[in-house]
N, CA, C and O atoms as a MOPAC input file, in Angstrom:
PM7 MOZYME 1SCF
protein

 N      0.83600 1    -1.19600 1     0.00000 1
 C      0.00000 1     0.00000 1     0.00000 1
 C      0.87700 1     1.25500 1     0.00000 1
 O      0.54500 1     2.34600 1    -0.46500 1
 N      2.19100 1     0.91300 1     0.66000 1
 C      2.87500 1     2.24600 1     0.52000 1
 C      3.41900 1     2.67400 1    -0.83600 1
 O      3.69700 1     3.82300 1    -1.18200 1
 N      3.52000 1     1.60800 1    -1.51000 1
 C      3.84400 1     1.63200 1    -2.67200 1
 C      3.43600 1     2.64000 1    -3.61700 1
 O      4.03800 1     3.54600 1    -4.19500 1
 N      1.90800 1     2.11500 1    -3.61000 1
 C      0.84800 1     2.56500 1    -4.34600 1
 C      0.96800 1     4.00500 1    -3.65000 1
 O      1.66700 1     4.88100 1    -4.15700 1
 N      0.50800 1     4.13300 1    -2.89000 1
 C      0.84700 1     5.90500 1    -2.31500 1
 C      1.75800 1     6.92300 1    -2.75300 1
 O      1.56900 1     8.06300 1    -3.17700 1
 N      2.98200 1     6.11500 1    -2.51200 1
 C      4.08500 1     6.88700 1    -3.09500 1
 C      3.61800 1     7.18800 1    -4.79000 1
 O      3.37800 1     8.28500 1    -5.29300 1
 N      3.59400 1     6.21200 1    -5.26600 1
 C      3.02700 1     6.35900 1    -6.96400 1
 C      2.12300 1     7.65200 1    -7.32700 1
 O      2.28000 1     8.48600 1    -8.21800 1
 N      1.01300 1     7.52200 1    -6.22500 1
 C     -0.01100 1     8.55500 1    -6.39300 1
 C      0.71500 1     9.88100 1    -5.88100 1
 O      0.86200 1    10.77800 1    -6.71100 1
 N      1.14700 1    10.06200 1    -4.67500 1
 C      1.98000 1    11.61900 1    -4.77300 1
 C      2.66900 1    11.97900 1    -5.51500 1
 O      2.78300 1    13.19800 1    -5.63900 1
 N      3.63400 1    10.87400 1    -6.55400 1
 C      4.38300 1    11.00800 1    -7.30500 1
 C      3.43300 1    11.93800 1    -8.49400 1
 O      3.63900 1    12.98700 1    -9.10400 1
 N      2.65200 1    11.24700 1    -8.46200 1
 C      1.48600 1    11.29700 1   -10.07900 1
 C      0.93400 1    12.59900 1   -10.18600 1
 O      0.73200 1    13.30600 1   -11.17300 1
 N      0.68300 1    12.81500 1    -8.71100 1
 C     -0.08400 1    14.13300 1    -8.36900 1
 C      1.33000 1    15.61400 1    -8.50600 1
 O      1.19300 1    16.75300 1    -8.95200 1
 N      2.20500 1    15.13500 1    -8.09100 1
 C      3.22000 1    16.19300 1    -8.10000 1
 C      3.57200 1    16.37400 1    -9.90700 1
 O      3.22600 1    17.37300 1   -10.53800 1
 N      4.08700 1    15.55500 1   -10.33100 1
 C      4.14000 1    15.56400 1   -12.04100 1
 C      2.71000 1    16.33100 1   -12.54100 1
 O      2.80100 1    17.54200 1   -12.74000 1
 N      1.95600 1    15.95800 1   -12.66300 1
 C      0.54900 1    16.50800 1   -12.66200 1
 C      0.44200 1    18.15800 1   -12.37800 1
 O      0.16300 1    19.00600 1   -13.22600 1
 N      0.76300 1    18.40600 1   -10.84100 1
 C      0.64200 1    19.77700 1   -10.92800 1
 C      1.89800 1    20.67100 1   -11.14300 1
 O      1.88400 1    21.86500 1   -10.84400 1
 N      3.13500 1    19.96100 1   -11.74900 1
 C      4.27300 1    20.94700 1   -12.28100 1
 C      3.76800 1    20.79100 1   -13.69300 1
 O      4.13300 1    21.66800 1   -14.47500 1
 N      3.00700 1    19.85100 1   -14.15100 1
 C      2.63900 1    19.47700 1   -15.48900 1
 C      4.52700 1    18.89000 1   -16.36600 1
 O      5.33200 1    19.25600 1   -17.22300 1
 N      4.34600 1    18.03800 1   -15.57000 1
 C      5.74100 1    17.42500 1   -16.33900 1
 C      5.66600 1    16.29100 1   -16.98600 1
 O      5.78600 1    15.16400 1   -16.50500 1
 N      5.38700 1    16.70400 1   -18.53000 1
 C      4.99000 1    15.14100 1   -19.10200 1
 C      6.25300 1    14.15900 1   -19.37200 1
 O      6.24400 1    13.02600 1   -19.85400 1
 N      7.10100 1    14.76600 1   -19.01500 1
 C      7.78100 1    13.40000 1   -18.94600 1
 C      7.83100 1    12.13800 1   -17.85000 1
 O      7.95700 1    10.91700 1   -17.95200 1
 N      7.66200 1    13.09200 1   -16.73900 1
 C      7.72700 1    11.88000 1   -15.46600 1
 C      6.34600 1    11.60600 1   -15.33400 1
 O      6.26900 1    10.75000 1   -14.45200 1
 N      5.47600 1    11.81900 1   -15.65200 1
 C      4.15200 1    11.50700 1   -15.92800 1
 C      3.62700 1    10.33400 1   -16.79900 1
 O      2.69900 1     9.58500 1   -16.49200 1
 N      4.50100 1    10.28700 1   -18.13700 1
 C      4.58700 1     9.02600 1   -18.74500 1
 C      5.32200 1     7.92500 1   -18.25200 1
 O      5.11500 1     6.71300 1   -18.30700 1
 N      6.26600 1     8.63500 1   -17.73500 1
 C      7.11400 1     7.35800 1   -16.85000 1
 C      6.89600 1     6.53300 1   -15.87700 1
 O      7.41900 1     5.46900 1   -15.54600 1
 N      5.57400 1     7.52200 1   -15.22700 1
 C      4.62100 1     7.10700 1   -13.86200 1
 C      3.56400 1     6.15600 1   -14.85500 1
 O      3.85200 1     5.00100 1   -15.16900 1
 N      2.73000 1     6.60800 1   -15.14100 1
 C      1.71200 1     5.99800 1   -16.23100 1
 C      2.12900 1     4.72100 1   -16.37000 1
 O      1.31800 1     3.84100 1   -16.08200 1
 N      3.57800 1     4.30800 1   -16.87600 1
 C      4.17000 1     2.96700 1   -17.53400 1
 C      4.22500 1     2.67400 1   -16.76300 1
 O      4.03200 1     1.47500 1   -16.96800 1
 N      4.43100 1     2.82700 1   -15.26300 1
 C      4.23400 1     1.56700 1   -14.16900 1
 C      3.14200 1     2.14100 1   -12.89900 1
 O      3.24600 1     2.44700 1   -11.71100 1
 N      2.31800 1     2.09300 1   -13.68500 1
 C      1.06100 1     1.59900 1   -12.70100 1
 C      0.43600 1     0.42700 1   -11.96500 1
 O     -0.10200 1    -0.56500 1   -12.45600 1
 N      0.61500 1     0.74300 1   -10.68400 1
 C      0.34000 1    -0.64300 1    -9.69600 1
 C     -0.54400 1    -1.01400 1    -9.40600 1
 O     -1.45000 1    -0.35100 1    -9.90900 1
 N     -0.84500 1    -1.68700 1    -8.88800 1
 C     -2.00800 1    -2.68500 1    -8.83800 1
 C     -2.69900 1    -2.23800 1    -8.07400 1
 O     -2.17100 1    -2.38100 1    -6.97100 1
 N     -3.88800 1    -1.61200 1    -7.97800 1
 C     -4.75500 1    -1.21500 1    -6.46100 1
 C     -5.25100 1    -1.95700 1    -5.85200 1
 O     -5.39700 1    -3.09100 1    -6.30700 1
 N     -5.60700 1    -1.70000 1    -4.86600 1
 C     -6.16800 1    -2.92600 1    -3.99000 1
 C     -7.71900 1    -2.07800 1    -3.57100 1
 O     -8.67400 1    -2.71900 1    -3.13400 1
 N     -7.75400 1    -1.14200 1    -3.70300 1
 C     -9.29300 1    -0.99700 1    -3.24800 1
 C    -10.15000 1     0.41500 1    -4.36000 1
 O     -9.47700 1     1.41300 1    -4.62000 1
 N    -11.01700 1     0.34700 1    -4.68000 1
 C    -11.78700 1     1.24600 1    -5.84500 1
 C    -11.51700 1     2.77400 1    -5.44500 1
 O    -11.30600 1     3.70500 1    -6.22300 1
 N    -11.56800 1     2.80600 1    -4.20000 1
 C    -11.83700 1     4.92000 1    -4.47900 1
 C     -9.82700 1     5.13400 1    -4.74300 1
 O     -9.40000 1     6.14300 1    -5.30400 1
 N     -8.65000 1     3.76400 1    -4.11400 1
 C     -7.18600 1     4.51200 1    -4.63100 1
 C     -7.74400 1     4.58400 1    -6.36400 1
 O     -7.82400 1     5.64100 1    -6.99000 1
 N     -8.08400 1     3.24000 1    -6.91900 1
 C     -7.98000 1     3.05100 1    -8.40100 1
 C     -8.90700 1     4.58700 1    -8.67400 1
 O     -7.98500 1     5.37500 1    -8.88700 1
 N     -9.57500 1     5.00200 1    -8.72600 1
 C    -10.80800 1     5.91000 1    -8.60800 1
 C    -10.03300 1     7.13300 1    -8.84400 1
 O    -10.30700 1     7.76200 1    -9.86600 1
 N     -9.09900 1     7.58100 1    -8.05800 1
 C     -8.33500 1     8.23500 1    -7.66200 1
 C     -7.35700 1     8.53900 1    -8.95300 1
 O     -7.23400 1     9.39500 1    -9.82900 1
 N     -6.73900 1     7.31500 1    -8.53200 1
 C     -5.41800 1     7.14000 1    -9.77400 1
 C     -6.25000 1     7.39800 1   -11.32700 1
 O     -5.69500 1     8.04400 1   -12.21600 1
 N     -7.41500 1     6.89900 1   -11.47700 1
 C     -8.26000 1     7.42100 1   -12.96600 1
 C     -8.12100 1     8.88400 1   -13.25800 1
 O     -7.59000 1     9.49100 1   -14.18900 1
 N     -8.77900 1     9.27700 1   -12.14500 1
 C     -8.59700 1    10.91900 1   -12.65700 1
 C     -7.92200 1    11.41000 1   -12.51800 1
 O     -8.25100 1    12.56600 1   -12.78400 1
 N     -6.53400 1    11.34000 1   -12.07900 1
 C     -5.03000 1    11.85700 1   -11.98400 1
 C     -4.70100 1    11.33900 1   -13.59300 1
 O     -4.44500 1    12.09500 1   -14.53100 1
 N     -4.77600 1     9.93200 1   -13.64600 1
 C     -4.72600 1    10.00900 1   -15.15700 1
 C     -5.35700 1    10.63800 1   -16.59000 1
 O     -4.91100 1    10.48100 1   -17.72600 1
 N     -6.54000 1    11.39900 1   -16.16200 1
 C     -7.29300 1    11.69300 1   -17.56700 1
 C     -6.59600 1    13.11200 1   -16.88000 1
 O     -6.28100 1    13.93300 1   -17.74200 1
 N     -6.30800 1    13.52600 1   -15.47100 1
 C     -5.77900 1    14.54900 1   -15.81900 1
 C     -4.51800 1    15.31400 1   -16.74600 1
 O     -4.23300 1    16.39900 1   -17.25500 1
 N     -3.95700 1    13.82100 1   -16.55600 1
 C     -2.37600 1    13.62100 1   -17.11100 1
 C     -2.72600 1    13.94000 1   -18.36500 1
 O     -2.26500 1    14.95400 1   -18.88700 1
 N     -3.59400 1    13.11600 1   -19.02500 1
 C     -3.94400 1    13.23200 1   -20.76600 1
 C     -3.97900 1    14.27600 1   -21.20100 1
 O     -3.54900 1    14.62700 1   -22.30000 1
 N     -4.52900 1    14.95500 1   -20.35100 1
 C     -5.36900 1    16.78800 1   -20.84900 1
 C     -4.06300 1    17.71800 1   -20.83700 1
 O     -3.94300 1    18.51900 1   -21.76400 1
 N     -3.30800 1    17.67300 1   -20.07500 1
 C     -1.60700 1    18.00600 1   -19.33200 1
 C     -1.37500 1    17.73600 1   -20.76500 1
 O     -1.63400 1    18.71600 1   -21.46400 1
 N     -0.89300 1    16.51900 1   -21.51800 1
 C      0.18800 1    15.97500 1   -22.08400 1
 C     -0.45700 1    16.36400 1   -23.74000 1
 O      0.16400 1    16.64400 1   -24.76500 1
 N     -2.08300 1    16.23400 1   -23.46800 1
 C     -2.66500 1    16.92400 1   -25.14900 1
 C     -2.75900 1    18.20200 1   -25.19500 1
 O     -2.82800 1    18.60200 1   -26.35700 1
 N     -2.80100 1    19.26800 1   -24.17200 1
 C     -2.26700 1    20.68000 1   -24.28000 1
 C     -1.22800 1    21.04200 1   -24.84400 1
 O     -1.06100 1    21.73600 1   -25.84700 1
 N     -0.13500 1    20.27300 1   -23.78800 1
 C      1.47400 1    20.63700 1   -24.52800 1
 C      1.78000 1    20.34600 1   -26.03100 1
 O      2.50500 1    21.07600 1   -26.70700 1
 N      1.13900 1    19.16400 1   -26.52000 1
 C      1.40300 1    18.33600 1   -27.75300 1
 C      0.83400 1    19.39900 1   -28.77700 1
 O      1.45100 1    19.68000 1   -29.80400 1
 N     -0.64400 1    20.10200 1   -28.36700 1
 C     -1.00900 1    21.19300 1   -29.59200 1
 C     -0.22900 1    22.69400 1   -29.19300 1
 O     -0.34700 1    23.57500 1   -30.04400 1
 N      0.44500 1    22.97900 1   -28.12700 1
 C      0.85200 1    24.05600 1   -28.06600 1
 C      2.50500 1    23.89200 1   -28.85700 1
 O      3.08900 1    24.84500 1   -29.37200 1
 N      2.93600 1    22.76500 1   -28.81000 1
 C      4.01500 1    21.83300 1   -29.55300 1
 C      4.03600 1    22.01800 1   -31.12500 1
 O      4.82800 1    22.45600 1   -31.95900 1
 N      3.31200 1    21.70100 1   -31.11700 1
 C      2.69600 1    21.93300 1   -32.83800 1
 C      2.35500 1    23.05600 1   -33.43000 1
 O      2.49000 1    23.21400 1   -34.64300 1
 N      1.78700 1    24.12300 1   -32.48300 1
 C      1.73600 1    25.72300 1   -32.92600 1
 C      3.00700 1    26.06500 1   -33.31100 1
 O      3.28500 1    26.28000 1   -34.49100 1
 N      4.29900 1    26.17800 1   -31.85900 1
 C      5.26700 1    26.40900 1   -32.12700 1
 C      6.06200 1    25.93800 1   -33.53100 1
 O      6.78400 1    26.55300 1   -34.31600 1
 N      5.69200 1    24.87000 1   -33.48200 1
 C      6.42600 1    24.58200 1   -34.68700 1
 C      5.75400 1    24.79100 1   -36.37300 1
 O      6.36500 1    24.51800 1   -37.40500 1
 N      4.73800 1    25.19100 1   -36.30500 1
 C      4.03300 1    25.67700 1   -37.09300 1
 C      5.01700 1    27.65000 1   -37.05600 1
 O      5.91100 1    27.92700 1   -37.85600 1
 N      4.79300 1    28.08600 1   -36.57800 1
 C      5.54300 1    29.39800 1   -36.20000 1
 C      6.67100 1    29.32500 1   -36.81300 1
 O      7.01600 1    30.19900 1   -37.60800 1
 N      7.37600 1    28.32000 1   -36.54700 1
 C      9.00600 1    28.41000 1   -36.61200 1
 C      9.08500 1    28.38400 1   -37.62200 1
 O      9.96800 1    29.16000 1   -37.98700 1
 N      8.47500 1    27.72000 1   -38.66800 1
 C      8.30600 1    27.22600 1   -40.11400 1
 C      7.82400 1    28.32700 1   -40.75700 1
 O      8.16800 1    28.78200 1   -41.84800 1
 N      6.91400 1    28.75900 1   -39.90900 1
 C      6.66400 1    30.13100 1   -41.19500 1
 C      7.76500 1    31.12100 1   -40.91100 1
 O      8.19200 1    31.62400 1   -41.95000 1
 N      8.44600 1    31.61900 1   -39.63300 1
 C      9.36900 1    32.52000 1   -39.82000 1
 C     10.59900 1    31.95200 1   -40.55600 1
 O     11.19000 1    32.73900 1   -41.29500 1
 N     11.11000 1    30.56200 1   -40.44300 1
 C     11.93100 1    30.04500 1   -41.48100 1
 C     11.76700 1    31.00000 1   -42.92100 1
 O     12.52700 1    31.73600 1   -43.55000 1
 N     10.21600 1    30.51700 1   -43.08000 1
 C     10.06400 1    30.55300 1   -44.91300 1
 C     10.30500 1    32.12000 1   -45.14700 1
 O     10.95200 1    32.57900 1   -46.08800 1
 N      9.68600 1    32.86200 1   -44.15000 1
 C     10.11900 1    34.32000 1   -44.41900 1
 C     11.34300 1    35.08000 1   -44.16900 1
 O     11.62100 1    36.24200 1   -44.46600 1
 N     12.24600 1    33.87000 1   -43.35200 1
 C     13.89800 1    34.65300 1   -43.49600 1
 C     13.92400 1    34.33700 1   -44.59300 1
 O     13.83300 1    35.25300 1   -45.41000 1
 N     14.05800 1    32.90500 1   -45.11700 1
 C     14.65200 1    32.53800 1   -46.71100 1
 C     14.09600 1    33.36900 1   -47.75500 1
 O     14.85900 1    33.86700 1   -48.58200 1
 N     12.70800 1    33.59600 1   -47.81200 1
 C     12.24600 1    34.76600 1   -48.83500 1
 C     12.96300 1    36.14100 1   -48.76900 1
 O     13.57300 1    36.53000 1   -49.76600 1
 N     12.92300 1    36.82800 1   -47.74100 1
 C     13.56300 1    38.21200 1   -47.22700 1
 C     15.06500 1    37.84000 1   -48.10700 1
 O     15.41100 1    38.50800 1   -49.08100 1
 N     15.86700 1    36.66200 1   -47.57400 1
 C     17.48100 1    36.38100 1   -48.01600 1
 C     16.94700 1    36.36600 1   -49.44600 1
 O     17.00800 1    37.47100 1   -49.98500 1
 N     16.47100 1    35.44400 1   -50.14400 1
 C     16.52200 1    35.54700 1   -51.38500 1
 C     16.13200 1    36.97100 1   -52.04700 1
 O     16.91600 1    37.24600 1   -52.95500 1
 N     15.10100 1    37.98400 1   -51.83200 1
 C     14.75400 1    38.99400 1   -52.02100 1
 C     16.30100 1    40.07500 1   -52.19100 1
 O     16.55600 1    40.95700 1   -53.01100 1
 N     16.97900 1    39.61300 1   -51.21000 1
 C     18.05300 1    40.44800 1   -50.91400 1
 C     19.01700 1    40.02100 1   -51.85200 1
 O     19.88500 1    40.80100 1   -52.24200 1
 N     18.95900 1    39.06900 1   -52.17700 1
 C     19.87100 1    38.33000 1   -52.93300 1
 C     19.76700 1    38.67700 1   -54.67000 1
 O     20.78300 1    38.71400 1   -55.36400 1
 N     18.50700 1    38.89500 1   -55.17700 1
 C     18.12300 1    39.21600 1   -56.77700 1
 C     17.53100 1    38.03100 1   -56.66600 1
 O     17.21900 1    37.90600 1   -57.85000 1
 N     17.05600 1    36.86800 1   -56.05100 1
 C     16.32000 1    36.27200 1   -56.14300 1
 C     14.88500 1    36.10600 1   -55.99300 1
 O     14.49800 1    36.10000 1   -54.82400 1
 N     13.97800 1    35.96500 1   -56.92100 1
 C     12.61500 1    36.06000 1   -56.81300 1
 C     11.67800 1    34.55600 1   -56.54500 1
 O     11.35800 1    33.90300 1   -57.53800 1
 N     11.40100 1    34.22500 1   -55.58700 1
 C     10.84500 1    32.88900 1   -55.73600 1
 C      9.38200 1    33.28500 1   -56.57300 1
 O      8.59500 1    32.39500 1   -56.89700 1

């Protein structure tokens, strides 16, 4: 049981720094509960985790959406500068 405890403070601390890495790492070893309201518990720490880890993943993807367009507009600007016309 202490086990399981430790797991869950663990889960809960990752959770509220929002650290998806030790969060997946927690996730991959999930223990065995022994009674419904820990498992109960550990559920919604996990769908909290999801919401945590699918935030970052689309705020992930903006950024890099961003980066790509300021890419394309240094290289245009350089070529512009250059006598090059795309």
């Amino acid at each position: 049981m202490k086990q399981i405890m430790q797991w869950m403070n663990d889960l809960t601390i990752a959770v509220i720094e929002e650290d998806a890495l030790r969060i997946g790492k927690l996730i991959e070893s999930v223990p065995d509960f022994q009674d419904i309201e820990t498992a109960q518990n550990a559920l919604a720490l996990i769908a909290h985790s999801i919401e945590i880890v699918e935030r970052q993943k689309s705020e992930t993807y903006a950024m890099m959406q961003k980066i790509k367009q300021t890419k394309a507009f240094l290289l245009a600007e350089e070529e512009a500068k250059n006598g090059f016309v795309i």
